[in-house]
Residue, then its C-alpha position, 0 to 999 in steps of 0.5 A: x569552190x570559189x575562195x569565198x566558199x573555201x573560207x566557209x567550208x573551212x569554218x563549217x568543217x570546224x563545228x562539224x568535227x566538234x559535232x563528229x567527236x561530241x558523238x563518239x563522246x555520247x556513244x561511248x558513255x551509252x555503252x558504259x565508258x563516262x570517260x569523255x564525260x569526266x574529261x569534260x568533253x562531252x560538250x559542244x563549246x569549240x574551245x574544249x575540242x580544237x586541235x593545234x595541229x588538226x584545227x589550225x596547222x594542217x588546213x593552212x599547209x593543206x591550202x598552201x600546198x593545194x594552191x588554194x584548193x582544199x582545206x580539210x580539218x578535225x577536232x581533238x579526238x575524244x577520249x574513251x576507255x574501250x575496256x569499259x564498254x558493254x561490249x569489247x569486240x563491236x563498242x569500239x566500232x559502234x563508237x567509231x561509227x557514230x562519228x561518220x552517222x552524226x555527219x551523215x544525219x547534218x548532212x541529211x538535215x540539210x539536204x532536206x533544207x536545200x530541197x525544200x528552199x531552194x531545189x537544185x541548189x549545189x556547190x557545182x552548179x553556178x546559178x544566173x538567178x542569185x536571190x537570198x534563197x538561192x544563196x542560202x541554198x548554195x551555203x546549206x549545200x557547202x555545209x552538207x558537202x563538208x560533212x559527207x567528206x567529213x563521214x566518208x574520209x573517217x571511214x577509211x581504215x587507218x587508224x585513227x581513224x574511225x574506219x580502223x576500230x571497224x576494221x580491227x572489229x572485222x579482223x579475226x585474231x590471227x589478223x593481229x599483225x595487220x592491227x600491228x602495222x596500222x598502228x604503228x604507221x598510221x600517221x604517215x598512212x592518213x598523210x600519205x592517203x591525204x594527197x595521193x589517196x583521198x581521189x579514191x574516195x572522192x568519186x563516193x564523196x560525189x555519189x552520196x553529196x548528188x544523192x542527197x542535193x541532187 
């Protein structure tokens, strides 16, 4: 990508995260727990949502140390009380999976946009033929790139991320020193995973984002 469409990607990636943790809000209140409801963060407005770190710090030291190449960002985790929900082995992965499933269903939604506005429309491919649709597409197409990054890289079992709560769903009991260890080096796991990790991922990153633009 261009700087001009890291820039955007940069600003899509932002709400995206917010619609990624409104979700992990609302599915937690559908299995009994309000308490992201009376944190007041079950809402869409930015402000209740940014993170210092996640939101601002990171991207800029992530453009820096990638030499203007990547950026990548998230929104203040939700809240949520797993002991409150209908069902304490699989509510807290189901709360997990709804913020990757809020991503993919942006990215579907605007993948159908693309295909039906300006067909072939994608990040890779330059086009000679610039006109407002073809723009637009290239934009929409940005948009459905963040949020497949967005889905897949949160489905990586270390937590915090969403993947983990999958995982520990998984794992049977014995398995607990393995939850022990995740837990305990889970920063230093993302932040490893982050820059010598996340080619692993990519290659699925470049399946579903071809799946859906083509």
């Amino acid at each position: 990508m261009d700087f001009a469409s890291l820039i955007f990607f940069f600003l899509i990636i932002i709400p995206s995260s917010i619609i990624h943790e409104y979700a992990h809000g609302w599915m937690a209140l559908q299995l009994g727990d309000p308490t992201a409801k009376y944190a007041g963060r079950l809402t869409l407005n930015p402000v209740v949502h940014i993170d210092r770190w996640g939101t601002i710090i990171m991207p800029l030291m992530l453009y820096v140390l990638s030499a203007g190449s990547f950026i990548f960002a998230y929104a203040k985790p939700v809240p949520y009380n797993p002991y409150n929900l209908k069902n304490q082995k699989w509510g807290p992965a189901m709360v997990g999976l709804a913020g990757p499933a809020s991503n993919l269903l942006v990215a579907i939604v605007f993948s159908v946009l693309i295909n039906f506005i300006a067909p072939g429309s994608n990040i890779f491919a330059a086009s000679n033929n610039e006109t407002f649709l073809t723009v637009l597409g290239g934009l929409f197409s940005i948009i459905v790139y963040a949020n497949i990054i967005l889905a897949i890289f949160n489905l990586v079992p270390i937590p915090p991320l969403d993947g983990s709560k999958i995982l520990y769903a998984l794992l049977p009991d014995s398995a607990y020193k393995v939850r022990e260890f995740l837990e305990k080096n889970g920063f230093w796991l993302i932040i490893f995973f982050l820059f010598f990790g996340f080619q692993l991922i990519q290659p699925i990153i470049s399946f579903v984002y071809r799946l859906l633009v083509g």
